[in-house]
Each structure stands twice: as structure tokens, then as C-alpha cells.
C-alpha angles and dihedrals in degrees: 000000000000095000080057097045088055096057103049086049089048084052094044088051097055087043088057095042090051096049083049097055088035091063107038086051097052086041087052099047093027084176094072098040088128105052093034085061092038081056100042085052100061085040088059094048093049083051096063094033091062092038090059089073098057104035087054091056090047090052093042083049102045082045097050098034119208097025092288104164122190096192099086133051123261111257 
């Protein structure tokens, strides 16, 4: 369960970074508000996208401890 735990906090932390970023740069070009959060928003999607791959290795790793695998065949 940690290794999942780690990777949900790594995916929150982008999230938060990107709503940061997001907003100071709307609050800085208030003109473009629109298209900066249209922007952010796809960020953020791409953030948790890319974050599925490894947070389904973690929870197939905190599940099956040691790098066990039972999809192959013993030698």
C-alpha cells in the first residue's frame, strides 16, 4: 500500500502545481484567462493520464510483495 500511496501523492502534487501555475498565469495575462485555464486543464488531464501507468504497477507491486509475478511460468 505505500508504493501506492507514493504515487497518488506524486499525481496530487503535479495537480497542485498545475492549478498553481494555472492561476498565476491567468492572474498575470487576465486577457487570456480563458484560453490559460483551457490550457491548465488539459495539463492537468495529461497529469493524471501519465500518472495511471505507474500507480497500477505500484498497486500490482504492494499487492504481489518482492517482484513475484504470476503471469509467467516457473523455469
Amino acid at each position: 500500500m505505500k508504493q501506492t500511496r507514493i504515487e497518488i501523492l506524486h499525481i496530487l502534487a503535479g495537480l497542485v502545481v498545475a492549478v498553481a501555475i494555472t492561476w498565476a498565469a491567468a492572474w498575470s495575462y487576465p486577457l487570456g484567462q480563458d484560453v490559460i485555464w483551457a490550457c491548465g486543464a488539459a495539463a492537468m488531464v495529461a497529469t493524471v493520464v501519465m500518472g495511471m501507468g505507474p500507480l497500477r504497477r505500484a498497486r500490482r507491486l504492494d499487492q504481489h510483495p518482492a517482484g513475484v509475478q504470476h503471469d509467467r511460468p516457473a523455469p
